[in-house]
C-alpha positions as CSV (number, residue, x, y, z in Angstrom):
1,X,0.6,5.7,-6.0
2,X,1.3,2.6,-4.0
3,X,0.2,-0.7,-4.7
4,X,-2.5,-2.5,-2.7
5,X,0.2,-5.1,-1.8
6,X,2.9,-3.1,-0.7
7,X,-0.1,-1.3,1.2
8,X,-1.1,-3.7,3.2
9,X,2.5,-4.9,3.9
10,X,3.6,-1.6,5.4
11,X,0.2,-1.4,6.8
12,X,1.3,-4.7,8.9
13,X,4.4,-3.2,9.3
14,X,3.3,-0.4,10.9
15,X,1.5,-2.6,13.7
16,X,5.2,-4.5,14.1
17,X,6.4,-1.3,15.0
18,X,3.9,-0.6,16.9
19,X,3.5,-3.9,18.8
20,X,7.8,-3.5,19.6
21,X,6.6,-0.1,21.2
22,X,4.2,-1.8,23.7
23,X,6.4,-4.6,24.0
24,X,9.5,-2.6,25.3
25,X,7.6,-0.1,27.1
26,X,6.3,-3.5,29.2
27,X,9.9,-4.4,29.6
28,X,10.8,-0.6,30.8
29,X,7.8,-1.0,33.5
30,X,9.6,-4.4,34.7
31,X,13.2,-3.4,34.9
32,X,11.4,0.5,36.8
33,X,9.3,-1.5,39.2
34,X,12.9,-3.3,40.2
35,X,15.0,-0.1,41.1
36,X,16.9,-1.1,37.1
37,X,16.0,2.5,35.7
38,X,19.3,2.7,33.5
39,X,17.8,-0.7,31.8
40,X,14.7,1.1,32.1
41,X,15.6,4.4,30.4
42,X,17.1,2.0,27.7
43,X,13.6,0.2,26.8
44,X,12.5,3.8,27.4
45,X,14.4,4.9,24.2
46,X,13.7,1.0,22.3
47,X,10.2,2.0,22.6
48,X,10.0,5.8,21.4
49,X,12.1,4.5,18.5
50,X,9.9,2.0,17.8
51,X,7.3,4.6,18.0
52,X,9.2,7.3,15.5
53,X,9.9,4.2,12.8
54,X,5.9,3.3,12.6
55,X,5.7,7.0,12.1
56,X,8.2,6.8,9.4
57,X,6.3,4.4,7.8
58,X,2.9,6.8,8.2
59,X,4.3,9.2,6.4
60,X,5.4,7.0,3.5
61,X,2.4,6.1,2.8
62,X,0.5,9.1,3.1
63,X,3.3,10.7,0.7
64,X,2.1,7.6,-2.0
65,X,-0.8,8.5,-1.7
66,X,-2.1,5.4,0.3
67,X,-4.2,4.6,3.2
68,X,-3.1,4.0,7.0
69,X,-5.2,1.0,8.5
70,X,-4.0,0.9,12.1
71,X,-4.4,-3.0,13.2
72,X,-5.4,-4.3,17.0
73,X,-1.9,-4.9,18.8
74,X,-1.6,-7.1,21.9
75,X,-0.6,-6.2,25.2
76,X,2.6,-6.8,26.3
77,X,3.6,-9.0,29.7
78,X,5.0,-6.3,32.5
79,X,6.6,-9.3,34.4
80,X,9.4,-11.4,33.9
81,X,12.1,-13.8,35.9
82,X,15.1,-11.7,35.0
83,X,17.0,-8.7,33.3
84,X,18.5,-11.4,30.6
85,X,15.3,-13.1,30.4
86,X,13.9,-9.5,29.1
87,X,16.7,-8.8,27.2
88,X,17.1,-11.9,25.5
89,X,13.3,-11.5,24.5
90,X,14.3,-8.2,23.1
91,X,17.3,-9.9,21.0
92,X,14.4,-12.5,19.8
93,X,11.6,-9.7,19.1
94,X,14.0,-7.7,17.3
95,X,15.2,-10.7,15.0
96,X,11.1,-11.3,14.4
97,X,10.8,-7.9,12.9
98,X,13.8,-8.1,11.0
99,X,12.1,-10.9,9.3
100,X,9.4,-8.8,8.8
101,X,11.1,-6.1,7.0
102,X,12.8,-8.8,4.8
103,X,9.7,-9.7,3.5
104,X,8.3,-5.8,3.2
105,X,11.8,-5.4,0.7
106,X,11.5,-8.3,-1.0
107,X,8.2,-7.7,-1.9
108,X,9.2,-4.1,-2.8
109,X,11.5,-6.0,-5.1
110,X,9.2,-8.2,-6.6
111,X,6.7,-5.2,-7.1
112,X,9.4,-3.0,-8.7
113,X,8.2,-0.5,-6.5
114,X,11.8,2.0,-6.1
115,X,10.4,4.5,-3.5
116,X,9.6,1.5,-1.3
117,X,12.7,0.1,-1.5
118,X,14.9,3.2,-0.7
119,X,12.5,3.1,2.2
120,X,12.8,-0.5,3.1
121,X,16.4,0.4,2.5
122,X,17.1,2.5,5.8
123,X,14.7,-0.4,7.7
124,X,17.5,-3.1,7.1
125,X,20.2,-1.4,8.0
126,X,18.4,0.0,10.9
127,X,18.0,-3.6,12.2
128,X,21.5,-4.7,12.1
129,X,22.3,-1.6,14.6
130,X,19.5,-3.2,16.8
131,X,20.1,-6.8,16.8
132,X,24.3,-5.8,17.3
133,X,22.6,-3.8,20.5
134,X,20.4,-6.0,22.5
135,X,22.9,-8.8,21.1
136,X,25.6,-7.1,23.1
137,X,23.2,-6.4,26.2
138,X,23.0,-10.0,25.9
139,X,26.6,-10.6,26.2
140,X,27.1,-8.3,29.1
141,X,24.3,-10.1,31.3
142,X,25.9,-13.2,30.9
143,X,28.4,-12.3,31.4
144,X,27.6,-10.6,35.0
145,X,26.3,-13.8,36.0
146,X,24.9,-13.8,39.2
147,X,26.8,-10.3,40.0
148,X,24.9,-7.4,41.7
149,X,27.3,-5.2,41.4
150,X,28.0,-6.1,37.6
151,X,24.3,-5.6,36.6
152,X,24.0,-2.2,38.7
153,X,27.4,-1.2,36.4
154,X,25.3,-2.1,33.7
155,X,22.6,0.0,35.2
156,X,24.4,2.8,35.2
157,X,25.8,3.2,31.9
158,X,22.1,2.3,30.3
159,X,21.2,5.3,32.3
160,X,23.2,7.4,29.9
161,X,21.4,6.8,27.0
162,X,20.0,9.4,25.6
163,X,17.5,9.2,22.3
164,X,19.7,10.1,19.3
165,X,18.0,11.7,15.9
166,X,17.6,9.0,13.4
167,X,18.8,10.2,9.7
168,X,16.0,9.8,7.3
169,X,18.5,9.3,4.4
């Protein structure tokens, strides 16, 4: 059985998850309604992730034995000034929820609670892969500059992205 606390904290979590879900899938409709639909396929993928980990996080509490409270999330903004003004809000989103997930393990720490910190485990680990990706987005925008062509590169190799299996181990 899971503890009230550690409840409610994956309980929140779940709505950060789900929150980064509507947030990217905002960001895919910017970068779609501007011809970008290799950034767009790539907050495309961002946001079914987003999607599979709140799931993830259903199903662990289920397993415990506790119950799923699904909180109000906001809706996202659809329009911004620029690719690296989206992508640099992913970067800052993503380092937001890896906050979040510190404080989920931590308190799976102080709660000796194992199961949830296996869990909480694959979540940390899981953010350093997406902070090291939007990071590098980041990097490549600024580094384009003011560069049509170099952004439609860009374009096309987000294009290839396809969603890979996450391990649950």
């Amino acid at each position: 059985m899971v503890s009230e606390r550690i409840q409610e904290a994956l309980n929140e979590q779940i709505k950060h998850e789900l929150q980064a879900a509507y947030l990217y899938l905002g960001m895919m409709a910017y970068f779609e309604s501007r011809s970008l639909s290799g950034f767009g396929n790539w907050m495309r993928i961002q946001a079914q992730e987003e999607v599979s980990h709140a799931m993830r996080l259903v199903d662990f509490l289920l397993d415990r034995g506790g119950r799923v409270t699904l909180h109000s999330i906001d809706a996202p903004s659809t329009d911004f000034g620029s690719p690296l003004e989206v992508v640099r809000a992913t970067l800052h989103h993503e380092e937001r929820v890896t906050g979040t997930i510190n404080d989920v393990y931590a308190l799976a720490v102080a709660e000796k609670d194992y199961p949830a910190q296996v869990l909480m485990q694959w979540f940390v680990a899981e953010q350093v892969e997406e902070e090291k990706s939007a990071g590098e987005l980041v990097d490549q925008l600024e580094l384009a500059g003011d560069s049509a062509t170099a952004l439609l590169v860009l374009d096309e190799r987000l294009a290839g992205r396809t969603l890979e299996p996450e391990v649950t181990e």
